[in-house]
C-alpha positions as CSV (number, residue, x, y, z in Angstrom):
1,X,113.6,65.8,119.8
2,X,110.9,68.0,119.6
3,X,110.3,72.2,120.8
4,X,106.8,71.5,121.6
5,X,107.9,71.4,125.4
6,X,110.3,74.3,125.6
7,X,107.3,76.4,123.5
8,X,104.1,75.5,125.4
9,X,104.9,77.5,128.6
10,X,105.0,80.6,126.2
11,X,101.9,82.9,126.5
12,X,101.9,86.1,124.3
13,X,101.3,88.8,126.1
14,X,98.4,91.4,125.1
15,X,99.3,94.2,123.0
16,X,99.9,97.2,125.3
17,X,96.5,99.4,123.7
18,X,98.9,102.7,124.6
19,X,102.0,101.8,122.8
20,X,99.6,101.0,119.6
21,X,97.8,104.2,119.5
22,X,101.2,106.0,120.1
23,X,102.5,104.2,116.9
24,X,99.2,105.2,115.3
25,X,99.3,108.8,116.1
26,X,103.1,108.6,114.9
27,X,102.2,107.5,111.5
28,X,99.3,109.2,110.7
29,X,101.5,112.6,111.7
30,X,104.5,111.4,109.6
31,X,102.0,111.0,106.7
32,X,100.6,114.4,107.3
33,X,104.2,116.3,107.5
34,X,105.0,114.2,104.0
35,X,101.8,115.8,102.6
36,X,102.5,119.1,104.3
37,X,106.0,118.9,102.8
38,X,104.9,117.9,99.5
39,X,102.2,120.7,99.0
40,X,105.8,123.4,100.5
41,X,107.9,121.6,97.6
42,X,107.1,124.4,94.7
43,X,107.7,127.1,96.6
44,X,111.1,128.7,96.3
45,X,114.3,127.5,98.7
46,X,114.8,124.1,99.7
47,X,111.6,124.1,102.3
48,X,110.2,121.1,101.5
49,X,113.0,118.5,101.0
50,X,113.8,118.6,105.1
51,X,110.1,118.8,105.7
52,X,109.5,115.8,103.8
53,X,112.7,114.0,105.0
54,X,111.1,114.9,108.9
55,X,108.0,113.1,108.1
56,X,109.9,109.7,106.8
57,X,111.6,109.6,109.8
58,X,108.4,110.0,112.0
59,X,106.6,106.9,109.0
60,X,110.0,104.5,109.3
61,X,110.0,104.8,113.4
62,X,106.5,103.8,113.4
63,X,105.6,101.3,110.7
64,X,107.4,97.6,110.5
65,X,106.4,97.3,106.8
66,X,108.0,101.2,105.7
67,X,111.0,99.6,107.7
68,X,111.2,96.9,105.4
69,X,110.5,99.0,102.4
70,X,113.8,101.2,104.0
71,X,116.0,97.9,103.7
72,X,114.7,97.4,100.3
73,X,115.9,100.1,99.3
74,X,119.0,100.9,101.3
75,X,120.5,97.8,99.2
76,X,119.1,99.0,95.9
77,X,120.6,102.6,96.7
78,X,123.0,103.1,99.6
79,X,123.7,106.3,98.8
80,X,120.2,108.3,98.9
81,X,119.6,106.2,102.2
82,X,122.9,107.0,104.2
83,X,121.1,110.4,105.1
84,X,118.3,109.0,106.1
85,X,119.9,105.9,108.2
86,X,121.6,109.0,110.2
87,X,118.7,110.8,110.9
88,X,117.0,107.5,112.3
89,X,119.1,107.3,115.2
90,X,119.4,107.2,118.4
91,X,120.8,110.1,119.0
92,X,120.1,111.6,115.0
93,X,123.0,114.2,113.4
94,X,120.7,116.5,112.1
95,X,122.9,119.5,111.2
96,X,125.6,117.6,109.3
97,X,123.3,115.8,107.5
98,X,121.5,118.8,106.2
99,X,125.2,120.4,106.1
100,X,126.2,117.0,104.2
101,X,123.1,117.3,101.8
102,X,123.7,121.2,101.0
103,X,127.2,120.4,100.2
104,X,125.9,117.7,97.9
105,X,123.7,119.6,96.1
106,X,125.8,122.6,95.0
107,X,128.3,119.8,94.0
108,X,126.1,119.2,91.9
109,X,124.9,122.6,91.0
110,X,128.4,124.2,90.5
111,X,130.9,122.5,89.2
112,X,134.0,124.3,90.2
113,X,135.1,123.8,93.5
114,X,135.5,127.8,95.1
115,X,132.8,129.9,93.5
116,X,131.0,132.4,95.6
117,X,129.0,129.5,97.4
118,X,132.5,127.9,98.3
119,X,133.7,131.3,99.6
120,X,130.1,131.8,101.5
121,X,130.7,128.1,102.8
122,X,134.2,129.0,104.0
123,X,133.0,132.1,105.8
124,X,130.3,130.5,107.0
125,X,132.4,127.8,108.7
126,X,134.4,130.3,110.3
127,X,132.0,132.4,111.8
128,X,130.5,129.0,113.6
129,X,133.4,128.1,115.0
130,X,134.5,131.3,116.7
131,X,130.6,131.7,117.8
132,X,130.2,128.0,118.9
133,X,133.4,126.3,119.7
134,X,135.1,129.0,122.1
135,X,135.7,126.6,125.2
């Protein structure tokens, strides 16, 4: 029993020229906000990480082979990948993955639990909910 049959009615259809310049213009401009990000890195506050994290978004939802350079890695190191993984969605979480990242990192800055960023982070959290979650 052979597939030859079932197969030879296929025809591949032409690439749509639009769709492949859209992809093109996606990963030339992810590229560029990477760069842009890059050269923002030195200066002082955070500015650069979410720059840069913007542009790997805009690279992995328009190349196939950063994709699978994405899977790579997300086996090698779940961890650093979660946030991006979230970010690639549908409908991304953007602020409680920055939140989620910010947290992180002044885990890893401070090592007590409620110093002065804790307090700020309480405070914080409190003024957004009685701004943002009146209904």
């Amino acid at each position: 029993m052979t597939f030859v049959p079932a197969l030879s009615g296929f025809s591949s259809r032409p690439r749509d020229p639009l769709r492949a310049l859209r992809r093109s213009a996606m990963l030339v401009a992810g590229v560029l906000v990477i760069i842009l990000g890059i050269l923002i890195a030195p200066l002082p506050g955070p500015g650069g990480v979410p720059v840069i994290a913007v542009g790997l978004v805009l690279v992995l939802r328009s190349s196939y082979w950063a994709k699978r350079q994405f899977i790579r890695a997300q086996y090698a190191r779940p961890r650093y990948v979660y946030p991006f993984r979230r970010l690639l969605r549908k409908n991304p979480e953007i602020a409680p993955v920055f939140w989620q990242q910010a947290l992180r990192a002044e885990k890893m800055v401070l090592r007590r639990r409620r110093g002065p960023l804790g307090r700020f982070r309480k405070t914080l959290r409190r003024v957004w909910r009685r701004t943002f979650h009146k209904a």
